[in-house]
KETOR-899571 format. One record per residue: residue number from 1; residue in one letter; x, y, z of N, C-alpha, C in turn. Coordinates in pm, 1 decimal. Example, Ala and Ser with C-alpha at 12.3 -4.5 7.8 and 13.67 -1.06 7.14 Angstrom:
BEGIN
<node i="1" aa="a" n_u="1319.0" n_v="-569.0" n_w="780.0" ca_u="1230.0" ca_v="-450.0" ca_w="780.0" c_u="1320.0" c_v="-330.0" c_w="780.0"/>
<node i="2" aa="s" n_u="1285.0" n_v="-225.0" n_w="708.0" ca_u="1367.0" ca_v="-106.0" ca_w="714.0" c_u="1290.0" c_v="3.0" c_w="787.0"/>
END
This chain:
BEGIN
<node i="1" aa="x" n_u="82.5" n_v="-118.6" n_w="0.0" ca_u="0.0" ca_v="0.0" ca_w="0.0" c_u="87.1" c_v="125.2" c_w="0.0"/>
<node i="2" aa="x" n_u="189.0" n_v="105.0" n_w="75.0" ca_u="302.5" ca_v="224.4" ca_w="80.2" c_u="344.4" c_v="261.8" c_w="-68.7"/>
<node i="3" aa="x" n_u="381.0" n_v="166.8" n_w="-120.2" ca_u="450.4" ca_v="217.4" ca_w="-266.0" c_u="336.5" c_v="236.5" c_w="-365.0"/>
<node i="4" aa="x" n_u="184.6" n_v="153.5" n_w="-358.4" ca_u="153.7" ca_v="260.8" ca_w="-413.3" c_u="79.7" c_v="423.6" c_w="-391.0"/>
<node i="5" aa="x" n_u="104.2" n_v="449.4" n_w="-286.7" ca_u="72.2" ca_v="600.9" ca_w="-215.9" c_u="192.4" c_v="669.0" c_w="-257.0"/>
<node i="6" aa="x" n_u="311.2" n_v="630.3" n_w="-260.9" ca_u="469.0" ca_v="673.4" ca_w="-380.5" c_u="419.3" c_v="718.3" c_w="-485.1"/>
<node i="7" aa="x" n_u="351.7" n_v="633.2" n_w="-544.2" ca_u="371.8" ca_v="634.9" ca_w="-686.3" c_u="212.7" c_v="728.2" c_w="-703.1"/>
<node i="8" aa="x" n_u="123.3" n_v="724.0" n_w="-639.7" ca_u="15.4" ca_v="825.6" ca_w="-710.3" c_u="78.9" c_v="956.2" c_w="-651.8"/>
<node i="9" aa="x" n_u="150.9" n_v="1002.9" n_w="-580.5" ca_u="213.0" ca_v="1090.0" ca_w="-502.7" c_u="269.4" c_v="1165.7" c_w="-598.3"/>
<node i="10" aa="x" n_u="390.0" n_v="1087.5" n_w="-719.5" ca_u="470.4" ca_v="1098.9" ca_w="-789.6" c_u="389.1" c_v="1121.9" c_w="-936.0"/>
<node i="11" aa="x" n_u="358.3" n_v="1083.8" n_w="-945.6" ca_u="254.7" ca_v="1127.3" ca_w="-1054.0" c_u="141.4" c_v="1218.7" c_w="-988.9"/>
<node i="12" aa="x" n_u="61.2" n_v="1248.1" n_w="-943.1" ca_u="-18.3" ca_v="1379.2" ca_w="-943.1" c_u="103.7" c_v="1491.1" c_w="-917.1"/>
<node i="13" aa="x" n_u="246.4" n_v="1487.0" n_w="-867.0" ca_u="338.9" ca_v="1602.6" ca_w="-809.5" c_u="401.8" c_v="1620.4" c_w="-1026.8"/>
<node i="14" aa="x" n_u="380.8" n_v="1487.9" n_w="-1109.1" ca_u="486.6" ca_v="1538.6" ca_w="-1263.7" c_u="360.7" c_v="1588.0" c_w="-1347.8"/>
<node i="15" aa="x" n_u="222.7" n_v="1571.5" n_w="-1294.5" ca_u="76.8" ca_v="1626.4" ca_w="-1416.5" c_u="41.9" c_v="1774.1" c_w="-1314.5"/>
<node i="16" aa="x" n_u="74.4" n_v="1819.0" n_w="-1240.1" ca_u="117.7" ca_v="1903.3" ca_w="-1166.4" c_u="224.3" c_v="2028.5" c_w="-1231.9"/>
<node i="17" aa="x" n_u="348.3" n_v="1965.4" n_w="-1189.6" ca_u="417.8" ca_v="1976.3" ca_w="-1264.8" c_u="388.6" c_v="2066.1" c_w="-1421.2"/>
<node i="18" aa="x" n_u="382.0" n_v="1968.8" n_w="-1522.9" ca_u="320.7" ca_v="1949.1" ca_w="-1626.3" c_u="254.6" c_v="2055.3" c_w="-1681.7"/>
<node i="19" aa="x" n_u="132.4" n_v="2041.9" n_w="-1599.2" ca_u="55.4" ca_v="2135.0" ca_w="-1657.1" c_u="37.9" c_v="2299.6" c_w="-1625.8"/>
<node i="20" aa="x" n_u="91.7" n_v="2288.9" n_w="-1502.7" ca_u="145.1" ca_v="2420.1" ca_w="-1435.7" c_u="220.5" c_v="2496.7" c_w="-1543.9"/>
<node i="21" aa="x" n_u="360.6" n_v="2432.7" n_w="-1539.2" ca_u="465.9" ca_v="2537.2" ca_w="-1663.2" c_u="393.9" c_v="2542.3" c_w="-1796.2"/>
<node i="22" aa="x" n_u="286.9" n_v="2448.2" n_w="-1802.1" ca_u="209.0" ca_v="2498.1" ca_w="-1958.8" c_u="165.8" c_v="2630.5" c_w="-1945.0"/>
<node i="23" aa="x" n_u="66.1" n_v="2643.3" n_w="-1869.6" ca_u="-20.0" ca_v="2757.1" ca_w="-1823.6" c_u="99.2" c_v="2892.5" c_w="-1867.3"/>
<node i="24" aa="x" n_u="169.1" n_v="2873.9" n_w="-1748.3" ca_u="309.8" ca_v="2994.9" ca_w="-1784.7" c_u="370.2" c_v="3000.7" c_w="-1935.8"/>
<node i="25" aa="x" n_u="350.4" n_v="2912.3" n_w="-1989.6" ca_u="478.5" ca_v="2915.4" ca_w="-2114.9" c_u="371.9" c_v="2997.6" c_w="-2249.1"/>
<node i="26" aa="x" n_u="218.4" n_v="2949.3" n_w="-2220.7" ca_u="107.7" ca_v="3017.5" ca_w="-2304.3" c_u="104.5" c_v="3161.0" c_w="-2265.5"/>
<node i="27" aa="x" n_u="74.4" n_v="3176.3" n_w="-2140.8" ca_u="67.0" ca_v="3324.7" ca_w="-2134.2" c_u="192.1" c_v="3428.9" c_w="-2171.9"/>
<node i="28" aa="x" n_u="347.7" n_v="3373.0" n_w="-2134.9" ca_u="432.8" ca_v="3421.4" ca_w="-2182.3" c_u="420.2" c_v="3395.8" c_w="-2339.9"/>
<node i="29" aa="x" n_u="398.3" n_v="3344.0" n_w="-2408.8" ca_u="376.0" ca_v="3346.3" ca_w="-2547.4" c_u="281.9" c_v="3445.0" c_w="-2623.9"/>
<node i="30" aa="x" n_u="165.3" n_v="3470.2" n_w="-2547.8" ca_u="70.7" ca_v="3564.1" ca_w="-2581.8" c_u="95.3" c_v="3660.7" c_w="-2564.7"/>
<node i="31" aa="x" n_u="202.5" n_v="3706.2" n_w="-2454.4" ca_u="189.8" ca_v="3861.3" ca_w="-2389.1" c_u="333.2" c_v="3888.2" c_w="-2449.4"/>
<node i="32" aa="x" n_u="406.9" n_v="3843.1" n_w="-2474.0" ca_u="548.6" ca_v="3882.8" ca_w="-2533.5" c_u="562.5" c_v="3879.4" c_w="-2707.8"/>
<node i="33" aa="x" n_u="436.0" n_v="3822.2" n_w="-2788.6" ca_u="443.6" ca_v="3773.2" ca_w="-2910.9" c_u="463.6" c_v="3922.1" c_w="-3019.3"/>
<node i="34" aa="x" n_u="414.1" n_v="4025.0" n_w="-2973.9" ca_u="432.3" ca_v="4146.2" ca_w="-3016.4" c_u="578.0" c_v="4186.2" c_w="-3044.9"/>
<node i="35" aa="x" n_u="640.4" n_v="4195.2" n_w="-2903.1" ca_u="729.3" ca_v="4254.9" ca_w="-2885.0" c_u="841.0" c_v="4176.7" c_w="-2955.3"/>
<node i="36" aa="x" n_u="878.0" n_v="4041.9" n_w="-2949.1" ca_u="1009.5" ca_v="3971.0" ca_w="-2998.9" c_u="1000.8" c_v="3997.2" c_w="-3151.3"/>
<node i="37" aa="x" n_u="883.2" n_v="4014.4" n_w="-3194.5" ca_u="828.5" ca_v="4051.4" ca_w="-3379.4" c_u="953.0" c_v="4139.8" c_w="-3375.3"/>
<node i="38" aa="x" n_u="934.8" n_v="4261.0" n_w="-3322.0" ca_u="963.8" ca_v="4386.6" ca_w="-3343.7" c_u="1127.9" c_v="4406.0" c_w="-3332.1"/>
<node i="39" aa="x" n_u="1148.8" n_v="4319.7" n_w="-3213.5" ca_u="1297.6" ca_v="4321.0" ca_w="-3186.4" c_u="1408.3" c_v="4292.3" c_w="-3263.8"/>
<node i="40" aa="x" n_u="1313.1" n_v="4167.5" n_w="-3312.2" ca_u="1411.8" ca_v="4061.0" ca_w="-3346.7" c_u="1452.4" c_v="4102.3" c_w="-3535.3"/>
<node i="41" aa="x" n_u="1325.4" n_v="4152.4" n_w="-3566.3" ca_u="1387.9" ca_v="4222.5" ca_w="-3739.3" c_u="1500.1" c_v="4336.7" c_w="-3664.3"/>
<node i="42" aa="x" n_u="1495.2" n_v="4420.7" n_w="-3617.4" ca_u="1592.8" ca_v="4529.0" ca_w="-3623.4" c_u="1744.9" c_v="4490.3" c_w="-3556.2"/>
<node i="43" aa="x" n_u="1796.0" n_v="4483.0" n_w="-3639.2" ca_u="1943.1" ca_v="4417.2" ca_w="-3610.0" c_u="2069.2" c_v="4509.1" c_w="-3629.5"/>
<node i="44" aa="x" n_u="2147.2" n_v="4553.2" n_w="-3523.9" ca_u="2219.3" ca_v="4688.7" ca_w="-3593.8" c_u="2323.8" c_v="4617.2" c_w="-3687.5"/>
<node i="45" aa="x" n_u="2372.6" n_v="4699.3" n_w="-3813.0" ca_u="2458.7" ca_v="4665.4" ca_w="-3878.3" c_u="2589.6" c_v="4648.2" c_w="-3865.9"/>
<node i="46" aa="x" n_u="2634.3" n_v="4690.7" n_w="-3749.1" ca_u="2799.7" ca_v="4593.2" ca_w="-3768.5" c_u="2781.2" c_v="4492.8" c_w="-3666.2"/>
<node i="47" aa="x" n_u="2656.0" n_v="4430.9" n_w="-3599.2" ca_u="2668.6" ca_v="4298.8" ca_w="-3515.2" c_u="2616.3" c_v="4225.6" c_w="-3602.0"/>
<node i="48" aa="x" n_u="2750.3" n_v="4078.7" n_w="-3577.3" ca_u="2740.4" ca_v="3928.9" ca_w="-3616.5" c_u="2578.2" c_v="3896.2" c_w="-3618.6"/>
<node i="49" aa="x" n_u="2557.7" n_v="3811.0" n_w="-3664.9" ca_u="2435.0" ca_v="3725.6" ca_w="-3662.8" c_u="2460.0" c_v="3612.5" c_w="-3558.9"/>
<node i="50" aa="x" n_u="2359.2" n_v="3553.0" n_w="-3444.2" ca_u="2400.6" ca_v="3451.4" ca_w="-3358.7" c_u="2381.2" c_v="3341.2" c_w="-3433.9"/>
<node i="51" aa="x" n_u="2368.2" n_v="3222.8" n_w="-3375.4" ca_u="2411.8" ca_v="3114.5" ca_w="-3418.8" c_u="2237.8" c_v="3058.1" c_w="-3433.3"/>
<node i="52" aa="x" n_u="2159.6" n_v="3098.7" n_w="-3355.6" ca_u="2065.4" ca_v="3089.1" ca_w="-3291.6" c_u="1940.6" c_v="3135.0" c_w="-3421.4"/>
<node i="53" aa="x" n_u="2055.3" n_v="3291.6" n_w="-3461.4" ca_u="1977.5" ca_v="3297.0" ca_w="-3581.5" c_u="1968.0" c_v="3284.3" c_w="-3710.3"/>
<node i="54" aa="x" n_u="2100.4" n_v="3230.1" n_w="-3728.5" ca_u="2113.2" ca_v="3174.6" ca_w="-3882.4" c_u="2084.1" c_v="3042.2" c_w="-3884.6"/>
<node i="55" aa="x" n_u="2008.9" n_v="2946.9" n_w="-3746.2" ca_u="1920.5" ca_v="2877.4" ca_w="-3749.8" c_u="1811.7" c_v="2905.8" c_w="-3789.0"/>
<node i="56" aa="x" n_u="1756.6" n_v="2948.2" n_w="-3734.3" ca_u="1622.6" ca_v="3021.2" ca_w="-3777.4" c_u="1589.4" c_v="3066.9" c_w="-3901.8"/>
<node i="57" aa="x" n_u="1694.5" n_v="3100.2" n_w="-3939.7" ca_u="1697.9" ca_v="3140.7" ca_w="-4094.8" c_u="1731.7" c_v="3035.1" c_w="-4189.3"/>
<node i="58" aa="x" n_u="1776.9" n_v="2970.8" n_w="-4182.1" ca_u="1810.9" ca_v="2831.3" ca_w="-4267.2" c_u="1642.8" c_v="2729.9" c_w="-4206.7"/>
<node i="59" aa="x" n_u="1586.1" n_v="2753.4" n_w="-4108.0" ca_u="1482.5" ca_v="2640.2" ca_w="-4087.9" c_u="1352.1" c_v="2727.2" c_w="-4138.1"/>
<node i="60" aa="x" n_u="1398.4" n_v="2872.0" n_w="-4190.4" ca_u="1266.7" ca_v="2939.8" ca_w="-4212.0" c_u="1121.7" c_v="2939.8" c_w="-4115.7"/>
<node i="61" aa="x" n_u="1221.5" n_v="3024.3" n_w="-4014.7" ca_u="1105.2" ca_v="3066.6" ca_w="-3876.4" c_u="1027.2" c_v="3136.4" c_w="-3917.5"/>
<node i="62" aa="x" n_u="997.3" n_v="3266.0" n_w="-4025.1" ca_u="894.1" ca_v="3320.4" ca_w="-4045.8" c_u="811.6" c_v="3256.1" c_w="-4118.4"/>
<node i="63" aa="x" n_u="813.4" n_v="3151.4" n_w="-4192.4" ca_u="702.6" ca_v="3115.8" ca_w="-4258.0" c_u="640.2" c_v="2999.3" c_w="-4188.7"/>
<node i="64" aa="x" n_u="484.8" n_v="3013.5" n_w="-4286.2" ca_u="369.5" ca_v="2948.8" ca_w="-4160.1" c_u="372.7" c_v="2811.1" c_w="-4243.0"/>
<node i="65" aa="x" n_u="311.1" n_v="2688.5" n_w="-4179.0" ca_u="339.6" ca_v="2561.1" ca_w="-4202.1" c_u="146.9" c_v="2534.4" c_w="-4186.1"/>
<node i="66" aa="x" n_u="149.2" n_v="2420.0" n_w="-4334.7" ca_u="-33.2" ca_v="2427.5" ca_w="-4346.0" c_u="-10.8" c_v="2258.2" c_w="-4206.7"/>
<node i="67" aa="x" n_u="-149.7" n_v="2285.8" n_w="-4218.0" ca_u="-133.5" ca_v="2159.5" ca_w="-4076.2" c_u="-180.6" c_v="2049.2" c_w="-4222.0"/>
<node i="68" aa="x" n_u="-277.4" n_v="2054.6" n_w="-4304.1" ca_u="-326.8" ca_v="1948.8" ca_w="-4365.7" c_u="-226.0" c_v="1909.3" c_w="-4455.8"/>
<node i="69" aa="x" n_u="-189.0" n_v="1971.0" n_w="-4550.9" ca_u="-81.3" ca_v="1912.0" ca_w="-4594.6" c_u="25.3" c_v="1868.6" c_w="-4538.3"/>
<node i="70" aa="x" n_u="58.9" n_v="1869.6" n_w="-4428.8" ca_u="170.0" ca_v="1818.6" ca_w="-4368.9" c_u="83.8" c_v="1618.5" c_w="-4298.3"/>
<node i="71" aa="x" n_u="-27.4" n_v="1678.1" n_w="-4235.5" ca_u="-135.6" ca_v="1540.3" ca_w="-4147.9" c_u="-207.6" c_v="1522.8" c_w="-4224.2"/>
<node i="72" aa="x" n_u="-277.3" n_v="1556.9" n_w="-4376.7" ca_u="-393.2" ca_v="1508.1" ca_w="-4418.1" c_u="-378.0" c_v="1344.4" c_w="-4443.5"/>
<node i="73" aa="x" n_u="-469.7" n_v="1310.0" n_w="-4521.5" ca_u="-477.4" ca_v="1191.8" ca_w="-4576.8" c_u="-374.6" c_v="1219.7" c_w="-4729.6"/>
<node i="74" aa="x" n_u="-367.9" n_v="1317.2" n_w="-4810.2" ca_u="-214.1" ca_v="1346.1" ca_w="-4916.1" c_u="-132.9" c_v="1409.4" c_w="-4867.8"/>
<node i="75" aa="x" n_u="-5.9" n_v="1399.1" n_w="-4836.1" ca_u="77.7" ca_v="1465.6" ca_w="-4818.9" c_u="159.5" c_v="1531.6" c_w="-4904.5"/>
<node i="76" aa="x" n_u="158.4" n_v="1646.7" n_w="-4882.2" ca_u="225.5" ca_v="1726.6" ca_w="-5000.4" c_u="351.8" c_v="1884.9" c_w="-4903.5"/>
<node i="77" aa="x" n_u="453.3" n_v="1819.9" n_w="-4900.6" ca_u="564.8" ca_v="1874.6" ca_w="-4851.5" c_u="660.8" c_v="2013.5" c_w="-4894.2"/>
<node i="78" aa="x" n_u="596.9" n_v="1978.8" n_w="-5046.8" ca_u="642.6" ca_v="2097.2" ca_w="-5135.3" c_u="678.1" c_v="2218.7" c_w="-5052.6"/>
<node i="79" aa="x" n_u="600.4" n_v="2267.9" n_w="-5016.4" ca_u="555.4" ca_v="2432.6" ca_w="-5056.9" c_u="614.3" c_v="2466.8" c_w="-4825.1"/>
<node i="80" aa="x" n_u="591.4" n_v="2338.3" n_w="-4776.7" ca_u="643.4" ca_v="2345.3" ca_w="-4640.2" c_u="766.5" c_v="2422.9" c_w="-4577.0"/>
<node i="81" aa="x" n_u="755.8" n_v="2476.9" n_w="-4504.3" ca_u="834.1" ca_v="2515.8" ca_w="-4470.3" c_u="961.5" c_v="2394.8" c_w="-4369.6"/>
<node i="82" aa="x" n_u="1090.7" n_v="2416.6" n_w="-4366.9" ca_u="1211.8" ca_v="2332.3" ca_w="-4312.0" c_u="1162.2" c_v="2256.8" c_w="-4147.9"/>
<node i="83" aa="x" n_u="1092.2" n_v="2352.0" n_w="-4106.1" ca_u="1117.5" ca_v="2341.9" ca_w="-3933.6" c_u="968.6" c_v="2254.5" c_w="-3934.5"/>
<node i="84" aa="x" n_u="875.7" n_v="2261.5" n_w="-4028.3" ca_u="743.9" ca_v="2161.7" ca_w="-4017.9" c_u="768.2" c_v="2064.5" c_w="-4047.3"/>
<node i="85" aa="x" n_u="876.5" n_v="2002.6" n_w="-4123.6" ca_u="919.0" ca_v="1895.7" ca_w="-4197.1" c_u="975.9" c_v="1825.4" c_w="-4093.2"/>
<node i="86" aa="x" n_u="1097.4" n_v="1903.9" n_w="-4037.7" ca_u="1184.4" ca_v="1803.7" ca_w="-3910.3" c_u="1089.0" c_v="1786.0" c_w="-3796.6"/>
<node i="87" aa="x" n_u="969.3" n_v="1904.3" n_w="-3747.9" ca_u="917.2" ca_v="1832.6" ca_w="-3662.1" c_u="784.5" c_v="1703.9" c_w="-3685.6"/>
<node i="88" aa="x" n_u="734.5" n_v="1707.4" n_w="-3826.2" ca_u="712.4" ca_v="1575.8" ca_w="-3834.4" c_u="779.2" c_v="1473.7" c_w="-3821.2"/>
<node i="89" aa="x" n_u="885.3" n_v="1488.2" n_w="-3931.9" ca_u="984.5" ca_v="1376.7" ca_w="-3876.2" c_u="1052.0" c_v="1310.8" c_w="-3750.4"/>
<node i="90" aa="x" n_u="1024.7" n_v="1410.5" n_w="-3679.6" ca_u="1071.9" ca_v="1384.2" ca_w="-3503.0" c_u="946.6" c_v="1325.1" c_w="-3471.8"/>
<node i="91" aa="x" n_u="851.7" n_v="1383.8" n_w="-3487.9" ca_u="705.2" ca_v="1306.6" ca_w="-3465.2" c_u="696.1" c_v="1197.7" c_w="-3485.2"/>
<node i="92" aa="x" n_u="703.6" n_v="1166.7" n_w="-3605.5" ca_u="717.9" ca_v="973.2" ca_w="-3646.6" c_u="836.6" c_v="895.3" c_w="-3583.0"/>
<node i="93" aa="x" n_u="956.1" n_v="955.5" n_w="-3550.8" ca_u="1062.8" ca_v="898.0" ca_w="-3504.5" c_u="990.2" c_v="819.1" c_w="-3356.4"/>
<node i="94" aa="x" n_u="948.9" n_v="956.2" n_w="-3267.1" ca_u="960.1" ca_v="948.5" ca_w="-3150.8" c_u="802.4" c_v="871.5" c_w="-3094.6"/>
<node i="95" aa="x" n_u="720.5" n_v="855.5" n_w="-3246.3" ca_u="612.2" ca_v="722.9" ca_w="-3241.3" c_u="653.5" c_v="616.7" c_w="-3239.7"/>
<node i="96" aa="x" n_u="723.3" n_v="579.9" n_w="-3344.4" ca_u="799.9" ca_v="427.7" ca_w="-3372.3" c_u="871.7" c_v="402.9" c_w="-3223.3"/>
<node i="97" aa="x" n_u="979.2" n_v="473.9" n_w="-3155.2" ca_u="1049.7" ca_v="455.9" ca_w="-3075.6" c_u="943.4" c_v="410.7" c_w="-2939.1"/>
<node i="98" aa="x" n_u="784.9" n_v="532.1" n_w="-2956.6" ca_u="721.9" ca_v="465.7" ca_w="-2839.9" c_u="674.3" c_v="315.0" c_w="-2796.6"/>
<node i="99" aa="x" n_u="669.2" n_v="293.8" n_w="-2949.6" ca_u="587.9" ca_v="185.6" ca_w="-2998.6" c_u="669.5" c_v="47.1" c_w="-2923.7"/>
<node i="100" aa="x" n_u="805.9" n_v="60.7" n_w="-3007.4" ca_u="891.4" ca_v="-63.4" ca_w="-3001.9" c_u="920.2" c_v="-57.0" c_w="-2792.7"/>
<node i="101" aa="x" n_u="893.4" n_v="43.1" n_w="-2735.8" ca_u="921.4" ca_v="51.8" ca_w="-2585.7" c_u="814.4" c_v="-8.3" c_w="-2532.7"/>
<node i="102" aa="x" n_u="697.7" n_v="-10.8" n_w="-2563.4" ca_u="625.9" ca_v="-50.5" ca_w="-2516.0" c_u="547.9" c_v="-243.6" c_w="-2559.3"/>
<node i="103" aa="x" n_u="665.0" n_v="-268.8" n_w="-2653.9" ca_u="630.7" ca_v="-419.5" ca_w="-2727.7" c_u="813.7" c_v="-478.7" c_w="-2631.1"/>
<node i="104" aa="x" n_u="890.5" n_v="-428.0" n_w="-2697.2" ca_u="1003.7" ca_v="-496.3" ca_w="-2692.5" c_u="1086.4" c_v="-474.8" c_w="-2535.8"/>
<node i="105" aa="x" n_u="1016.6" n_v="-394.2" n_w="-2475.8" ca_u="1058.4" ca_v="-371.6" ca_w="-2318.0" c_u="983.1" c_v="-476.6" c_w="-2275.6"/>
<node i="106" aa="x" n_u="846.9" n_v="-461.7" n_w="-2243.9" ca_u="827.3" ca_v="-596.7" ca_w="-2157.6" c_u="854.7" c_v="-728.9" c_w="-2237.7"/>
<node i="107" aa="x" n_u="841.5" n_v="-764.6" n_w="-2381.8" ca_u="890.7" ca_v="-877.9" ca_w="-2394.7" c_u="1071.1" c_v="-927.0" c_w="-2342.8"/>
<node i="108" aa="x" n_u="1135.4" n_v="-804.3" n_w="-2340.5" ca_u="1259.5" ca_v="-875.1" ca_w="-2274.3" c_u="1237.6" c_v="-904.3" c_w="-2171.5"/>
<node i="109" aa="x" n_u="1160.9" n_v="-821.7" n_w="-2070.1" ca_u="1157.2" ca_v="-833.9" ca_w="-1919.9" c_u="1126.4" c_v="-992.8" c_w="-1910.0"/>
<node i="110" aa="x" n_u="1046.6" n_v="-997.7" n_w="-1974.0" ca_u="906.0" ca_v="-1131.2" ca_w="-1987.9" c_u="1029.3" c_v="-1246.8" c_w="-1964.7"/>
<node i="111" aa="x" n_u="1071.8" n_v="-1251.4" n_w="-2123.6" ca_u="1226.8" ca_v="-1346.1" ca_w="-2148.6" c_u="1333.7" c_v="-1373.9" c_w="-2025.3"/>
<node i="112" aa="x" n_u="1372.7" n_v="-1253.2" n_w="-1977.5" ca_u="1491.0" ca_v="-1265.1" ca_w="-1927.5" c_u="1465.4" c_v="-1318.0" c_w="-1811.4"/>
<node i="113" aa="x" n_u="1332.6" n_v="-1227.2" n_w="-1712.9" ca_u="1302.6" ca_v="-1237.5" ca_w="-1595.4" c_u="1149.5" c_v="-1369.1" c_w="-1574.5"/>
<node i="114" aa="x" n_u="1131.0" n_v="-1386.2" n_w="-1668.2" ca_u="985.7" ca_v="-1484.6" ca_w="-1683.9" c_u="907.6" c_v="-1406.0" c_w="-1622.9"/>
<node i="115" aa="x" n_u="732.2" n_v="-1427.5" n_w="-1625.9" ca_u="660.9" ca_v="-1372.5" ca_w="-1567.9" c_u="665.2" c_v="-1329.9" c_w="-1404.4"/>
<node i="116" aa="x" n_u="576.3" n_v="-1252.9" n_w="-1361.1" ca_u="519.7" ca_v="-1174.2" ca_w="-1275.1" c_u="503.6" c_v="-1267.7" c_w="-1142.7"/>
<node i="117" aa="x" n_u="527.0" n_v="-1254.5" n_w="-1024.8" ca_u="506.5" ca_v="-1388.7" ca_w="-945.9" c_u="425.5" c_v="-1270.3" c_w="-820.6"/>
<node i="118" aa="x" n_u="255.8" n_v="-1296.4" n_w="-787.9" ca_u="237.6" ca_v="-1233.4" ca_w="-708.3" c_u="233.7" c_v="-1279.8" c_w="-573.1"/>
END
């Protein structure tokens, strides 16, 4: 009974967690979205470019990414912008990877350790 009073403990303290810094990270997004616009074009002319932003510029941060063509039922990549592309691709990566964790983890456990003994 102890461990599991741990463990709902530990989980309501990471959806907690969780959803808390969401709350913050939206409102800082809404209330600052003006201002970084404005900043971030005016660049004085004899400072370097950061590194940070000739990312941004090679992944084409200003342009907008369609959601259907990227998720519909056709996919059409063309016209996409760089940074919608890799985060699909991270998307499918980090599906497959859930997938095989959740087949090929307990089947080793299963293998190595044999079943569950209550």
């Amino acid at each position: 009974m102890r461990n599991f009073q741990k463990a709902a403990l530990a989980g309501a303290t990471a959806v907690a967690l969780t959803f808390g810094t969401t709350a913050v990270a939206i409102a800082e997004e809404s209330a600052g979205s003006t201002n970084q616009e404005t900043t971030a074009s005016s660049q004085p002319a004899g400072e370097k470019e950061s590194l940070s932003s000739k990312i941004g510029r090679e992944l084409e941060k200003n342009k907008p990414a369609d959601g259907e063509n990227i998720f519909g039922s056709s996919k059409d990549f063309s016209n996409e912008p760089a940074w919608a592309k890799i985060l699909y691709g991270t998307t499918i990566t980090a599906g497959v990877a859930a997938f095989i964790g959740l087949i090929v983890g307990p089947l080793y456990n299963f293998v190595v350790h044999g079943p569950i003994k209550f």
